[in-house]
N, CA, C and O atoms as a Maestro MAE file, in Angstrom:
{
 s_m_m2io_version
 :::
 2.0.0
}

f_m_ct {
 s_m_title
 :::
 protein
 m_atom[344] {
  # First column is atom index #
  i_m_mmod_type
  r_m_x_coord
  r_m_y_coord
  r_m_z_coord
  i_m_residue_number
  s_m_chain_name
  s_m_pdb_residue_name
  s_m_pdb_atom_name
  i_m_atomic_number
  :::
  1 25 36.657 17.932 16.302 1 A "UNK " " N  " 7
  2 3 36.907 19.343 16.456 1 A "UNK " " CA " 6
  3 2 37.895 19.552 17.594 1 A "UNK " " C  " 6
  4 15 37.845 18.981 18.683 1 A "UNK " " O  " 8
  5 25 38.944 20.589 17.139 2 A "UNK " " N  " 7
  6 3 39.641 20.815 18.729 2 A "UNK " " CA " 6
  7 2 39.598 22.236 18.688 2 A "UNK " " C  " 6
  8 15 39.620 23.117 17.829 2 A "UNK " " O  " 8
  9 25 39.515 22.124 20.192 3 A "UNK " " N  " 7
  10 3 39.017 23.559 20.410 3 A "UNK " " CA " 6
  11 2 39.755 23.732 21.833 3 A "UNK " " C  " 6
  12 15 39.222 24.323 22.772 3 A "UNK " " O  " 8
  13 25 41.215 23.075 21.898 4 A "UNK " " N  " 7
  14 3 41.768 23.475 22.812 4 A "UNK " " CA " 6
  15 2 42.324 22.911 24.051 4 A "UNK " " C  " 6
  16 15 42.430 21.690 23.934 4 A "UNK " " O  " 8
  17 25 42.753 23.385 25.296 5 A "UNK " " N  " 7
  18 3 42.663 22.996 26.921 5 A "UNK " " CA " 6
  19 2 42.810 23.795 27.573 5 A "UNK " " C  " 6
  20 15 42.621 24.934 27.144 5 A "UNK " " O  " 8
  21 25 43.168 23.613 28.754 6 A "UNK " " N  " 7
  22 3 43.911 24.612 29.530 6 A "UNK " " CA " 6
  23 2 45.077 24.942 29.445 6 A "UNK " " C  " 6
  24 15 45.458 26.054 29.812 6 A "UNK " " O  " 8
  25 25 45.649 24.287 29.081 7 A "UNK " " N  " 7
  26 3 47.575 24.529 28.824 7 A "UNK " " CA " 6
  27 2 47.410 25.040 27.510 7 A "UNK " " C  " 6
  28 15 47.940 26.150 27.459 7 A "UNK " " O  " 8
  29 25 46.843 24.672 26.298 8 A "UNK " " N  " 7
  30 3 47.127 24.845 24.717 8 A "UNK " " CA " 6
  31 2 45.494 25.535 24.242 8 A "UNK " " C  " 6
  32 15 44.874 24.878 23.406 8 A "UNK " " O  " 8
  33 25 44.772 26.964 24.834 9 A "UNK " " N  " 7
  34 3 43.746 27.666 24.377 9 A "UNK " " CA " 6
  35 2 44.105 28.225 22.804 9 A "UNK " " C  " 6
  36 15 45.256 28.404 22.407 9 A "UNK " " O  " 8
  37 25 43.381 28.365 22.328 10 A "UNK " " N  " 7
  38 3 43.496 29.331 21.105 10 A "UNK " " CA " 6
  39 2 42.325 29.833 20.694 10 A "UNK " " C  " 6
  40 15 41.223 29.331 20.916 10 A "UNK " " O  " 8
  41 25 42.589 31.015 19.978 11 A "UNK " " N  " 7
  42 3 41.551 31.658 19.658 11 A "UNK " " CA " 6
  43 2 42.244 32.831 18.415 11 A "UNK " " C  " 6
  44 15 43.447 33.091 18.398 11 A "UNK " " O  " 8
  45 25 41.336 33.387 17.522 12 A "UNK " " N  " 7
  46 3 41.518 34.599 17.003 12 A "UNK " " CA " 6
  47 2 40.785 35.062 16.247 12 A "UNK " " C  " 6
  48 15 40.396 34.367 15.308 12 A "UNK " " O  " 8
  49 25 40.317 36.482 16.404 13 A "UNK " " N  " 7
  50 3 39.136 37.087 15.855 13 A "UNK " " CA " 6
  51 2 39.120 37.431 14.319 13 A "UNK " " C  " 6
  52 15 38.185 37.419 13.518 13 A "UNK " " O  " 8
  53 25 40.644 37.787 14.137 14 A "UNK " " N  " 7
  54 3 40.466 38.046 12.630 14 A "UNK " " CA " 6
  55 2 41.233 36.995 11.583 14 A "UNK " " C  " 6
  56 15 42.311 36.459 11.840 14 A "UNK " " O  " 8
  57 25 40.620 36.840 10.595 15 A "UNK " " N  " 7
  58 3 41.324 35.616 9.715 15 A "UNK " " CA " 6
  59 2 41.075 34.299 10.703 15 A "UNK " " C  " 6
  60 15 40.053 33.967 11.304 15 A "UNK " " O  " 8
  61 25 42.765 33.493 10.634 16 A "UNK " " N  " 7
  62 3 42.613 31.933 10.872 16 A "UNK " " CA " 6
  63 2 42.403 31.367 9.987 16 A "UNK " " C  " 6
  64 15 41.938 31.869 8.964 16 A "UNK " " O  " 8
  65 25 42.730 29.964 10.153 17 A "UNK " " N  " 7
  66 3 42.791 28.908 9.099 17 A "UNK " " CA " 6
  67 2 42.952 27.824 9.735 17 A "UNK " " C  " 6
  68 15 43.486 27.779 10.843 17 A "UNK " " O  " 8
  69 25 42.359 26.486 8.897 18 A "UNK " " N  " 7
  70 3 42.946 25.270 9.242 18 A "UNK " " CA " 6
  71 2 42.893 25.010 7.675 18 A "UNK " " C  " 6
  72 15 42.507 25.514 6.620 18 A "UNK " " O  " 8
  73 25 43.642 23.703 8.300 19 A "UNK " " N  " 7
  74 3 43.850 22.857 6.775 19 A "UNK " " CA " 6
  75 2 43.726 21.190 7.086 19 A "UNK " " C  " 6
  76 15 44.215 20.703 8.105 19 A "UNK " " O  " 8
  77 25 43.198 20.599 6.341 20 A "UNK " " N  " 7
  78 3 43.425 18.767 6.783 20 A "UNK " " CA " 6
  79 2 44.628 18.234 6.027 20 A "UNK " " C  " 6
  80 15 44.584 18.337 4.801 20 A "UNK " " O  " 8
  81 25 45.926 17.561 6.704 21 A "UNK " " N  " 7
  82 3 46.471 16.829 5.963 21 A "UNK " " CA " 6
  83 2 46.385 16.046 5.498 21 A "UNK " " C  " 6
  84 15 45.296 15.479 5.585 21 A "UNK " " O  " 8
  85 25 47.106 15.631 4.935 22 A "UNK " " N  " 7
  86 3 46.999 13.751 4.171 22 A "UNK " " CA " 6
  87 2 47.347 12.710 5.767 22 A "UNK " " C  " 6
  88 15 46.881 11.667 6.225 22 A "UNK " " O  " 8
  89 25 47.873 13.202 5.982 23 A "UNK " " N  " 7
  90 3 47.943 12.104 7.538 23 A "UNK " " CA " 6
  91 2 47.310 12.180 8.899 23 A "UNK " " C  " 6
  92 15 47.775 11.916 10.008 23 A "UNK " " O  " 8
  93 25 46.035 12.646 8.495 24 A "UNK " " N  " 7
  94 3 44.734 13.218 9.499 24 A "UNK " " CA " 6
  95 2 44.536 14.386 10.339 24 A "UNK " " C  " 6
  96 15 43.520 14.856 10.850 24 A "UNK " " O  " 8
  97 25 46.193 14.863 10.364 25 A "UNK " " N  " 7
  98 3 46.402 16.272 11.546 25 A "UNK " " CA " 6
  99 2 45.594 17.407 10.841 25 A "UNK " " C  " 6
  100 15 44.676 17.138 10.066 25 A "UNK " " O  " 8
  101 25 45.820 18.180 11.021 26 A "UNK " " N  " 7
  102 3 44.919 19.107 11.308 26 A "UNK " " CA " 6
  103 2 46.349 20.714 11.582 26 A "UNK " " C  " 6
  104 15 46.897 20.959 12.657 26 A "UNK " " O  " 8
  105 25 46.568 21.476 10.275 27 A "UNK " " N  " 7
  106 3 47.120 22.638 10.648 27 A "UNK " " CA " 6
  107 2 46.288 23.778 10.412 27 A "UNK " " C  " 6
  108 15 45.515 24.149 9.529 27 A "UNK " " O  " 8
  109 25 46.900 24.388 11.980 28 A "UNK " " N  " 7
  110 3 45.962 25.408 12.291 28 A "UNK " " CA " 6
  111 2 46.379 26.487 12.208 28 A "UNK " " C  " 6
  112 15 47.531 26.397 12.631 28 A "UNK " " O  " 8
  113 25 46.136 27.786 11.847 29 A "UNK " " N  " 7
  114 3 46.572 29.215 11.985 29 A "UNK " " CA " 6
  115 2 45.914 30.110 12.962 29 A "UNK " " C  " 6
  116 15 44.695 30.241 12.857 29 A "UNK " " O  " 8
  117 25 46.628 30.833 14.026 30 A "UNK " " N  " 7
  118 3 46.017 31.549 14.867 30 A "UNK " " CA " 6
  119 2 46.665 32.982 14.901 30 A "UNK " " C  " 6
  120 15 47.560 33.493 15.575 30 A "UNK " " O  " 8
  121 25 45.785 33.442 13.825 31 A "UNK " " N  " 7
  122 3 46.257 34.755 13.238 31 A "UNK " " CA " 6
  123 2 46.486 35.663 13.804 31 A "UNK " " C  " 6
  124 15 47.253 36.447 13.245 31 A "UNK " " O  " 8
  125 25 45.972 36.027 15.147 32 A "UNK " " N  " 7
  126 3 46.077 37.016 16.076 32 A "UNK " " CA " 6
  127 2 47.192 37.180 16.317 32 A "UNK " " C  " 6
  128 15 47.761 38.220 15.987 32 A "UNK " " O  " 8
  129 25 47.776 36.240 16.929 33 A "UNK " " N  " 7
  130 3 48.417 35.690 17.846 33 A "UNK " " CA " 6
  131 2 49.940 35.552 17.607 33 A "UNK " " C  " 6
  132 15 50.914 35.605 18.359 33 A "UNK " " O  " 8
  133 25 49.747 35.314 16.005 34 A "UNK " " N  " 7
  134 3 50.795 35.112 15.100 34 A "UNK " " CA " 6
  135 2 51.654 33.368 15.755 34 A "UNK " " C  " 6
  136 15 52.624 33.032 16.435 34 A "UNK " " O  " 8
  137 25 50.763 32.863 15.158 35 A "UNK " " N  " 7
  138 3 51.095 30.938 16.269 35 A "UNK " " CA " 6
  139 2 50.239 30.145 15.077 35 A "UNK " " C  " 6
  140 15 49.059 30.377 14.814 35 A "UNK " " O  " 8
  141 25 51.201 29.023 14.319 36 A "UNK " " N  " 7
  142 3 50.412 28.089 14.333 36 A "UNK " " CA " 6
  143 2 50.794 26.743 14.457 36 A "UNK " " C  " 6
  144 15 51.990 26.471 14.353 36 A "UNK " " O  " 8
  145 25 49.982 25.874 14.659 37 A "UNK " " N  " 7
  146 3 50.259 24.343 15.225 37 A "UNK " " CA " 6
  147 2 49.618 23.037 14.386 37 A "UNK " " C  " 6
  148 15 48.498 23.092 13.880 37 A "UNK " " O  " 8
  149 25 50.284 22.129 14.326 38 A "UNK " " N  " 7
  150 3 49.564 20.394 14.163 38 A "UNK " " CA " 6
  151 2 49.499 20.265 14.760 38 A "UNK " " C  " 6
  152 15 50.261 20.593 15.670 38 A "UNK " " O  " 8
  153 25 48.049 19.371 14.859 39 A "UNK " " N  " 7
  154 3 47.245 18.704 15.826 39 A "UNK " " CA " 6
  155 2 46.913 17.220 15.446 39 A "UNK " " C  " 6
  156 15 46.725 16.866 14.282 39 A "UNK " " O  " 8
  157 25 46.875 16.632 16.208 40 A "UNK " " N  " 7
  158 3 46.642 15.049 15.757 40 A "UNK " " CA " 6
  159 2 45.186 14.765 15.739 40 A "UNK " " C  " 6
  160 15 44.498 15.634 16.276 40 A "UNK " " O  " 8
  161 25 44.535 13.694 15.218 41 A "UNK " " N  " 7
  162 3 42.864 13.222 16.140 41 A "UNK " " CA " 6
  163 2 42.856 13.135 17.261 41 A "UNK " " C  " 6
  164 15 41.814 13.080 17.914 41 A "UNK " " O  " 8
  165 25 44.168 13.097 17.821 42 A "UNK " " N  " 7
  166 3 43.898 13.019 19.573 42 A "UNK " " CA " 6
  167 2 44.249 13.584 20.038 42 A "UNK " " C  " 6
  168 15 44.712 13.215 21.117 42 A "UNK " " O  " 8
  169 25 44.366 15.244 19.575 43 A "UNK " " N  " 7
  170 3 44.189 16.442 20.048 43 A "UNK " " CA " 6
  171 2 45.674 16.386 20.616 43 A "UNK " " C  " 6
  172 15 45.672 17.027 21.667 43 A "UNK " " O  " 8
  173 25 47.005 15.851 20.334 44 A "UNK " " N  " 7
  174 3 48.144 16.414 20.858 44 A "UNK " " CA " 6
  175 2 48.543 17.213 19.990 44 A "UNK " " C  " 6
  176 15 48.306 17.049 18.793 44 A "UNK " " O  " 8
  177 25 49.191 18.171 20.450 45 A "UNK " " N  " 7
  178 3 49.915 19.085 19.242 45 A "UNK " " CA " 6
  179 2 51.623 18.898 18.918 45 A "UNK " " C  " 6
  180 15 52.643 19.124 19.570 45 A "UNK " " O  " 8
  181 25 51.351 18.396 17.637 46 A "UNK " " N  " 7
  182 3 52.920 18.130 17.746 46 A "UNK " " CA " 6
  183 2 54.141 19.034 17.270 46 A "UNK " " C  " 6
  184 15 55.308 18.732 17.519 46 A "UNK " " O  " 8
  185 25 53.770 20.156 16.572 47 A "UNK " " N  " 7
  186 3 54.455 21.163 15.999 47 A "UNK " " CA " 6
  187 2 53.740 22.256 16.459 47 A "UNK " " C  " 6
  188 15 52.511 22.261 16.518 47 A "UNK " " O  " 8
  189 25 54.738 23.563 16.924 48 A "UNK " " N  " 7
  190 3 53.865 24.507 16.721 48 A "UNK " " CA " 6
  191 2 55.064 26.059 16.304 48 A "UNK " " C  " 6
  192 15 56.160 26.017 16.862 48 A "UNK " " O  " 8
  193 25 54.852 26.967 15.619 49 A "UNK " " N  " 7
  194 3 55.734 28.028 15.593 49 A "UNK " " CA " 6
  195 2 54.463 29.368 15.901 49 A "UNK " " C  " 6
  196 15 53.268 29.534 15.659 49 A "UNK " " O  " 8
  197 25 55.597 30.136 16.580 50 A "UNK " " N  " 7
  198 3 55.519 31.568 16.812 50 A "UNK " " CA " 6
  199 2 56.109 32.379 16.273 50 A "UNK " " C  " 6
  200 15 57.333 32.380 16.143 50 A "UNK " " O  " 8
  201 25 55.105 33.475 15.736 51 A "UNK " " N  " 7
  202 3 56.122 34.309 14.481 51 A "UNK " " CA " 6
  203 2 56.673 34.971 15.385 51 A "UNK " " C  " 6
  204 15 56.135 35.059 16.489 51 A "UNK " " O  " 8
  205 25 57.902 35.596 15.101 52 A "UNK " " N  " 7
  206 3 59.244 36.169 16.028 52 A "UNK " " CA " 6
  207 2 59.237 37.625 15.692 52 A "UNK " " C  " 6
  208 15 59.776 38.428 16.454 52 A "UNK " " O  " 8
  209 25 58.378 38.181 14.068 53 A "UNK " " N  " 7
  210 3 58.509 39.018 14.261 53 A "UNK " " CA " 6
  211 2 57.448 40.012 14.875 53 A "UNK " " C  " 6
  212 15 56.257 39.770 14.680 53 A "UNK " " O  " 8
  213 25 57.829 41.136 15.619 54 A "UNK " " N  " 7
  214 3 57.272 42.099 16.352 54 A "UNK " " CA " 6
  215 2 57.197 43.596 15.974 54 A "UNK " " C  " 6
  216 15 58.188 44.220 15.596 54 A "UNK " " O  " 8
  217 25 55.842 44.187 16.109 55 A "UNK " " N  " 7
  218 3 55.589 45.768 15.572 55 A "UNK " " CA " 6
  219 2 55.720 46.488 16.560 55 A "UNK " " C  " 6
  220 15 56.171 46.033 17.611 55 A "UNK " " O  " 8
  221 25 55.323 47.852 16.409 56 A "UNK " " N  " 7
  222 3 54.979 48.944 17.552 56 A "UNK " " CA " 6
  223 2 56.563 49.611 17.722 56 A "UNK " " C  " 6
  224 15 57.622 49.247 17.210 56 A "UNK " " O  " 8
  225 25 56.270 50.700 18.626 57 A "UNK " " N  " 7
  226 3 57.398 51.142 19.302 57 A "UNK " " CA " 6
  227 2 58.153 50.438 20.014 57 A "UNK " " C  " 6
  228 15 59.301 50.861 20.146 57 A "UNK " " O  " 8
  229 25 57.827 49.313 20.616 58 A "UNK " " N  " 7
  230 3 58.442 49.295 21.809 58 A "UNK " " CA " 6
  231 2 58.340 47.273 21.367 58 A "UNK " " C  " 6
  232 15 58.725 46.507 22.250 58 A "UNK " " O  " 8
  233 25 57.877 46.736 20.168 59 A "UNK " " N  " 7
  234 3 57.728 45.670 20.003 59 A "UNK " " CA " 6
  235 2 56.633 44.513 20.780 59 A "UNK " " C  " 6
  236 15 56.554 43.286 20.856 59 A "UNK " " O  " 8
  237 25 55.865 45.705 21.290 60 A "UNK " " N  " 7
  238 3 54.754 45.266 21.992 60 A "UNK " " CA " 6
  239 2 54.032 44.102 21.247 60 A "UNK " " C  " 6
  240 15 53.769 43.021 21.775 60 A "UNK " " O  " 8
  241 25 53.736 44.450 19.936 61 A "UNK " " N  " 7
  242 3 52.729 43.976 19.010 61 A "UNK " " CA " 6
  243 2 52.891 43.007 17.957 61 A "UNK " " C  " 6
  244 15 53.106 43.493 16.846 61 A "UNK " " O  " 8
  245 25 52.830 41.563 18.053 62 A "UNK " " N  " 7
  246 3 52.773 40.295 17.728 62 A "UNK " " CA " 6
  247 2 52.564 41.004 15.711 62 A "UNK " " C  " 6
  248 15 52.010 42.070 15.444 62 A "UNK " " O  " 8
  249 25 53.022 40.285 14.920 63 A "UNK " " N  " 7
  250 3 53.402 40.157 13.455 63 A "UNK " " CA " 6
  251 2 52.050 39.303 13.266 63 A "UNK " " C  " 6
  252 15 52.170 38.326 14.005 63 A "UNK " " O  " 8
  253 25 50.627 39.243 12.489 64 A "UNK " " N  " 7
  254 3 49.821 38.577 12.275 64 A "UNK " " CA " 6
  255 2 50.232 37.616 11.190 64 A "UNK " " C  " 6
  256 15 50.467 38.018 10.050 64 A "UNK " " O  " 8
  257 25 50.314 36.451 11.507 65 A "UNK " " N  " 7
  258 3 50.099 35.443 10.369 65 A "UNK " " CA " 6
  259 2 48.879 35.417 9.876 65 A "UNK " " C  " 6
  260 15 47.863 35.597 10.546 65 A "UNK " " O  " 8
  261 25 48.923 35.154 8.485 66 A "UNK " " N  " 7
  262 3 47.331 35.384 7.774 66 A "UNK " " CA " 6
  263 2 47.104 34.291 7.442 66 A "UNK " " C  " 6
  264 15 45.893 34.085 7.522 66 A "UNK " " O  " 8
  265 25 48.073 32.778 6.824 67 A "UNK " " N  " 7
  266 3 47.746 31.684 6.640 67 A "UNK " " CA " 6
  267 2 48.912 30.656 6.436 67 A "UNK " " C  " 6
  268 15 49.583 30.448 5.425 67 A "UNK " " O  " 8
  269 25 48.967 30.090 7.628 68 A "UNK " " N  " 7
  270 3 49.744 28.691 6.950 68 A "UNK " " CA " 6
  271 2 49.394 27.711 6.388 68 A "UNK " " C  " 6
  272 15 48.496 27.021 6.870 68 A "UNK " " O  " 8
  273 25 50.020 27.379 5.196 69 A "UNK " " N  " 7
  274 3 49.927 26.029 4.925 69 A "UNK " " CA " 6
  275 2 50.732 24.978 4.097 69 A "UNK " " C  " 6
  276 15 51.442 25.515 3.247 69 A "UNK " " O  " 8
  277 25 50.816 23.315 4.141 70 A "UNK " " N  " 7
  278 3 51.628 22.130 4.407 70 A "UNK " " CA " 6
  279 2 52.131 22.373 2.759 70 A "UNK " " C  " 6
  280 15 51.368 22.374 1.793 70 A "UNK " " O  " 8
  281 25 53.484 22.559 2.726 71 A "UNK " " N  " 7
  282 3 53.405 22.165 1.369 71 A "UNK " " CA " 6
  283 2 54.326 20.420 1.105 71 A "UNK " " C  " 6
  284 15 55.351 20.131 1.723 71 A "UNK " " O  " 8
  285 25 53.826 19.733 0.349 72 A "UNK " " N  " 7
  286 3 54.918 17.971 0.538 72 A "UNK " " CA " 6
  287 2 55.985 18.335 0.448 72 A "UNK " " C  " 6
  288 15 56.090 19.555 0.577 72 A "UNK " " O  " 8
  289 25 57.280 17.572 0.200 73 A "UNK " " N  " 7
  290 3 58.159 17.436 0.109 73 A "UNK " " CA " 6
  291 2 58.655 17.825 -1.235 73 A "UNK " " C  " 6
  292 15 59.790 18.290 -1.344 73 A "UNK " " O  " 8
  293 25 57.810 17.651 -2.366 74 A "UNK " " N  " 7
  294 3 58.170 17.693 -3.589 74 A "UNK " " CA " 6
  295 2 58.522 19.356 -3.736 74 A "UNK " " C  " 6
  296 15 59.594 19.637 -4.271 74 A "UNK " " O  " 8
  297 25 57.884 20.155 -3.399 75 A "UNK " " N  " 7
  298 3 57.703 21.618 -3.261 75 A "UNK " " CA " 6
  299 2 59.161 22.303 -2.675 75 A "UNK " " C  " 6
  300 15 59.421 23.443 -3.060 75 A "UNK " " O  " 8
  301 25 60.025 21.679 -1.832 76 A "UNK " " N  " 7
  302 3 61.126 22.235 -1.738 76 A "UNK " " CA " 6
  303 2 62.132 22.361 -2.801 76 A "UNK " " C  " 6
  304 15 62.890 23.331 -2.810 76 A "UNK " " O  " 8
  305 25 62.180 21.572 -3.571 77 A "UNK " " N  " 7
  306 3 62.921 21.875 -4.830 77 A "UNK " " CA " 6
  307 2 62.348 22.885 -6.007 77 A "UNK " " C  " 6
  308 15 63.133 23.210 -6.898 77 A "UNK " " O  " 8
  309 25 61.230 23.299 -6.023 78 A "UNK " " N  " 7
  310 3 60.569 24.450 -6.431 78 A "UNK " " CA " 6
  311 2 60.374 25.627 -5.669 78 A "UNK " " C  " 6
  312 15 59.803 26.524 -6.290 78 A "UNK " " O  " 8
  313 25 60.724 25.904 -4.370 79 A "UNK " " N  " 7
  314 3 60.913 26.933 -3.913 79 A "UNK " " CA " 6
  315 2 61.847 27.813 -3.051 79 A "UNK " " C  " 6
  316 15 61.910 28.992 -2.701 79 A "UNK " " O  " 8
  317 25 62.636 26.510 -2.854 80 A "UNK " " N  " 7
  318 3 64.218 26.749 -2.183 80 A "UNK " " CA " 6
  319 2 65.433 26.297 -3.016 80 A "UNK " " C  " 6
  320 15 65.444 25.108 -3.334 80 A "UNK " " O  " 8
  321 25 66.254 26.920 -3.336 81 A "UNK " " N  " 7
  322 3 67.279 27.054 -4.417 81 A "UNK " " CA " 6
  323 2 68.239 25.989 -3.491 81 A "UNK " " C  " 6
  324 15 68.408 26.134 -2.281 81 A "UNK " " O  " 8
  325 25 68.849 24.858 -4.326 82 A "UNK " " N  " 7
  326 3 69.843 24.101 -3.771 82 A "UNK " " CA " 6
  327 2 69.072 22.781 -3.266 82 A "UNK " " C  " 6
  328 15 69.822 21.827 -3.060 82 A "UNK " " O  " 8
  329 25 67.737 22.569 -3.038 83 A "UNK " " N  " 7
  330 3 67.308 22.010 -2.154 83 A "UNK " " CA " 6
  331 2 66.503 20.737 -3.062 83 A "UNK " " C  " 6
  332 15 66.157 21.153 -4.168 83 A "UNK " " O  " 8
  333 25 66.187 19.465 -2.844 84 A "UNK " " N  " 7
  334 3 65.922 18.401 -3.420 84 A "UNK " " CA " 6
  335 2 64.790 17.716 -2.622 84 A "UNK " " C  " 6
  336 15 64.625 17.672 -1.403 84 A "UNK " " O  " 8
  337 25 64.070 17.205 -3.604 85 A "UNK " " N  " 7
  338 3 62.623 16.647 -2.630 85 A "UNK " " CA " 6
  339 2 63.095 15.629 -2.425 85 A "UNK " " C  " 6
  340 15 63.842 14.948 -3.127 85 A "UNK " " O  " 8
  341 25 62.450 15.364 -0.879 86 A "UNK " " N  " 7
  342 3 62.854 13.985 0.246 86 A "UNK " " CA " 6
  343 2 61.993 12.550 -0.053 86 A "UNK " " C  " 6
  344 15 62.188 11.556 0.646 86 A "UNK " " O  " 8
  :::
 }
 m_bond[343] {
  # First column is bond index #
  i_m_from
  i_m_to
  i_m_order
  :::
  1 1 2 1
  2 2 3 1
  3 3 4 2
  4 3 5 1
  5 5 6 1
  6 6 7 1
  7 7 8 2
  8 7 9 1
  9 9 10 1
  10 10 11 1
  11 11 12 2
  12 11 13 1
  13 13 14 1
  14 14 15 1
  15 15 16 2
  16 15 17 1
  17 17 18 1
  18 18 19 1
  19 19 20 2
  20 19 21 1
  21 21 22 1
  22 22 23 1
  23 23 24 2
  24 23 25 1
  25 25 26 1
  26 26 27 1
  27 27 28 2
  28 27 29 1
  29 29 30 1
  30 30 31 1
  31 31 32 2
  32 31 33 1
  33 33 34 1
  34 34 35 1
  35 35 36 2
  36 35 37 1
  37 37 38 1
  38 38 39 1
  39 39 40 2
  40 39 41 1
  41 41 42 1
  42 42 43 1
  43 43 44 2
  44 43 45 1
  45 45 46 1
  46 46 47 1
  47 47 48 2
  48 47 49 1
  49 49 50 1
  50 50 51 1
  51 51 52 2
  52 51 53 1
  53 53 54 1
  54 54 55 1
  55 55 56 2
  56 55 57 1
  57 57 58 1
  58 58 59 1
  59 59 60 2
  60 59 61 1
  61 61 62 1
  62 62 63 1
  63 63 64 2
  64 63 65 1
  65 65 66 1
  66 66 67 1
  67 67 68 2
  68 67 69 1
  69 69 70 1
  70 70 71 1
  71 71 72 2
  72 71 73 1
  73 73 74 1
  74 74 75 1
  75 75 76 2
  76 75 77 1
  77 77 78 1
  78 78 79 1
  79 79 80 2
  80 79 81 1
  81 81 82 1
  82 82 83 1
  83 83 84 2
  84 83 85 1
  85 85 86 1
  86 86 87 1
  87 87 88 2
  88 87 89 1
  89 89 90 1
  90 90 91 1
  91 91 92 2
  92 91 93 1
  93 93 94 1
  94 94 95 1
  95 95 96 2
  96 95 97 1
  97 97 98 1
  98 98 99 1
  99 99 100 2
  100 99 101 1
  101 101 102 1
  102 102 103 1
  103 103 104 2
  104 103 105 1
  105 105 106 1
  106 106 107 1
  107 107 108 2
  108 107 109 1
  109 109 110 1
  110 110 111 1
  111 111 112 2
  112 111 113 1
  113 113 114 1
  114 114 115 1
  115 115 116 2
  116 115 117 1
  117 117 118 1
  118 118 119 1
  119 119 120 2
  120 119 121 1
  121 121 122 1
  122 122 123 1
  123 123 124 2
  124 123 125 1
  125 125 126 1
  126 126 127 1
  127 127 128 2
  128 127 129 1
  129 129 130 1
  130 130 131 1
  131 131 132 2
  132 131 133 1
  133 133 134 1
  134 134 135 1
  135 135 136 2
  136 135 137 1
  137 137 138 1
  138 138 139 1
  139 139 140 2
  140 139 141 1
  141 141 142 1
  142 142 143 1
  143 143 144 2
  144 143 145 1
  145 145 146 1
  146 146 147 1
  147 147 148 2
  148 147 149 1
  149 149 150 1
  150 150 151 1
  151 151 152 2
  152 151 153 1
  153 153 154 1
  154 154 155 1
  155 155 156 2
  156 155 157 1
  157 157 158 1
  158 158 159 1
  159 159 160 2
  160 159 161 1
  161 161 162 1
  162 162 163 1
  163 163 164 2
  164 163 165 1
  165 165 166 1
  166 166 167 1
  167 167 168 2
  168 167 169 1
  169 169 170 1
  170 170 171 1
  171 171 172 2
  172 171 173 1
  173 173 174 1
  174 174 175 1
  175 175 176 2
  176 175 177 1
  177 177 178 1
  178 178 179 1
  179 179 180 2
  180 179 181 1
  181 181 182 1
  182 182 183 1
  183 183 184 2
  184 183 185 1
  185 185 186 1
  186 186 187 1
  187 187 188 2
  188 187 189 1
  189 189 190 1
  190 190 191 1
  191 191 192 2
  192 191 193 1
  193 193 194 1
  194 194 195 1
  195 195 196 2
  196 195 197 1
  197 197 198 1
  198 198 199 1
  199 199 200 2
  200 199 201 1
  201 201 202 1
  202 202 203 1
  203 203 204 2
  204 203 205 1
  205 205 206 1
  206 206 207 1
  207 207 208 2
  208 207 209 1
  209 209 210 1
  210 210 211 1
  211 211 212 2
  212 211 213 1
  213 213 214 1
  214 214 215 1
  215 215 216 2
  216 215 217 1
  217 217 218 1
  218 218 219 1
  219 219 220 2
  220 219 221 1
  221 221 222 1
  222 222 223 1
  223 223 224 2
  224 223 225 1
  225 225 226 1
  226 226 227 1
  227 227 228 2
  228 227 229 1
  229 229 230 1
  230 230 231 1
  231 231 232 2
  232 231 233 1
  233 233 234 1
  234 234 235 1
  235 235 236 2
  236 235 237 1
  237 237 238 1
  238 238 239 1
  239 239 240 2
  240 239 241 1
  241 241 242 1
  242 242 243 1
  243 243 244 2
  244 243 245 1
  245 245 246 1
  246 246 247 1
  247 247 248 2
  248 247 249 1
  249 249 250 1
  250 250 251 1
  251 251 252 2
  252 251 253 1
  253 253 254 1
  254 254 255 1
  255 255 256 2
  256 255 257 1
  257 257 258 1
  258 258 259 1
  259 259 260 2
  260 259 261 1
  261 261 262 1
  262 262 263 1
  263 263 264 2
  264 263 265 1
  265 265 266 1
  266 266 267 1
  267 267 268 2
  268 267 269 1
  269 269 270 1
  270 270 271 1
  271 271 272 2
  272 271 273 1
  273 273 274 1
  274 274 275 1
  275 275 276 2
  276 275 277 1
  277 277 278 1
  278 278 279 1
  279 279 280 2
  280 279 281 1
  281 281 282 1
  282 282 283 1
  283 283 284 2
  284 283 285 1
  285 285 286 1
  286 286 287 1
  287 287 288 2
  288 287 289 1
  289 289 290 1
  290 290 291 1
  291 291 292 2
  292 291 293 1
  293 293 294 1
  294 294 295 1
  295 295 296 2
  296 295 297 1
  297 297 298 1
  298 298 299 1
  299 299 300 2
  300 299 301 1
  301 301 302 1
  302 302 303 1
  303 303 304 2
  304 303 305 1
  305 305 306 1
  306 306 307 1
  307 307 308 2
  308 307 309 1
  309 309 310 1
  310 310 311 1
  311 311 312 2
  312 311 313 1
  313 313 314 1
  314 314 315 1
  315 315 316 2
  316 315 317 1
  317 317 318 1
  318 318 319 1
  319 319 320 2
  320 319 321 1
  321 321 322 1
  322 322 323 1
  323 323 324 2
  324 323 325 1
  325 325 326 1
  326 326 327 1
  327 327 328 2
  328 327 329 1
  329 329 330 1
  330 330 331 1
  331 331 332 2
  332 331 333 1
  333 333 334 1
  334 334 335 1
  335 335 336 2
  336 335 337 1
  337 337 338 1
  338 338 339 1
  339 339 340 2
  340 339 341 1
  341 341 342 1
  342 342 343 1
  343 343 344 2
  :::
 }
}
């Protein structure tokens, strides 16, 4: 289970997600927050994105991600035009 540190906390009350890959990591969604990350078994995180986009008047208010998840390689040629699985 990871559940974090001091440098890399997470949390979020509504939604979230994980998923297990085929290569043991662990992707996580932190819906609040609009952030999500791979995690290894040994709890380093090796990827992580922040959604960029922002609500409110004044852009105060973080864009909720509701769920990420891994798609292989084969999947880019079915969902990006031009593009060929690796």
């Amino acid at each position: 289970m990871y559940g974090g540190d001091t440098t890399n906390g997470f949390s979020t009350v509504t939604c979230g997600s994980a998923q297990r890959l085929p290569n043991g990591n662990t992707l996580v969604t932190e819906s609040d927050s609009g952030r999500a990350f791979e995690v290894t078994a040994d709890r380093e995180i090796v990827w992580e994105f922040y959604n960029p986009a922002r609500v409110g008047k004044k852009g105060e208010l973080v864009a909720t991600l509701f769920e990420m998840i891994r798609l292989d390689a084969a999947a880019a040629s079915e969902w990006l035009p031009g593009e060929t699985a690796m």
